[in-house]
N, C-alpha and C positions, 0 to 999 in steps of 0.2 A: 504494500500500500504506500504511497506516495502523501505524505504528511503534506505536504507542499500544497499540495490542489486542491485541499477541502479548502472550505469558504461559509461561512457561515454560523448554522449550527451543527453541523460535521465537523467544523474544526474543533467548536467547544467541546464537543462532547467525544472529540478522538483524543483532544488536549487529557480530559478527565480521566480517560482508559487509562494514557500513560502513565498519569498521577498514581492511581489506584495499583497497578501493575509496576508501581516502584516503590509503594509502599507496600505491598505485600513479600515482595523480593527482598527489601530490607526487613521485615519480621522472618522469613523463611532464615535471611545471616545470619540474623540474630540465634533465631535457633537452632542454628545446626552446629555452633561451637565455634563455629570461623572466628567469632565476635570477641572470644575471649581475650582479654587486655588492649583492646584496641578501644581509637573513640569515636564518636560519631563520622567524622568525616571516612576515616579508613572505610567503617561499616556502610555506608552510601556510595564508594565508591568503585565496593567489590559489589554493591544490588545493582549497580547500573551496568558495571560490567558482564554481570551473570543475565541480566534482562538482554542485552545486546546478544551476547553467545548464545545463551537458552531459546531465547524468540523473536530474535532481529528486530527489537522495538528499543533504538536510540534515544537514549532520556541525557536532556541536558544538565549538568546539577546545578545550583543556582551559587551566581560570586558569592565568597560568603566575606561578611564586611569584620573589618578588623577592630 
């Protein structure tokens, strides 16, 4: 699917899937032990990677401000 060409409410609501599918991928880190002494960031950064390999759904993580 081509994230690109929706328009509308296809994109809100393809945007949402993403959301939701990187927030279950980060609880899946979580539990699977990966997570141990690591901190947030690590742990977001191995759910987006695992999203990208597991179901070729590219999640951007957001700058995080210092």
């Amino acid at each position: 699917m081509s994230w690109d060409r929706l328009t509308g409410w296809d994109k809100v609501f393809a945007e949402a899937d993403k959301e939701i599918s990187f927030r279950m991928e980060v609880a899946d880190v979580r539990a699977s032990g990966w997570s141990l002494g690591r901190n947030d960031d690590d742990i977001e950064k191995e759910a987006a990677r695992r999203l990208k390999e597991n179901k070729g759904i590219e999640y951007k993580l957001p700058d995080k401000k210092s």
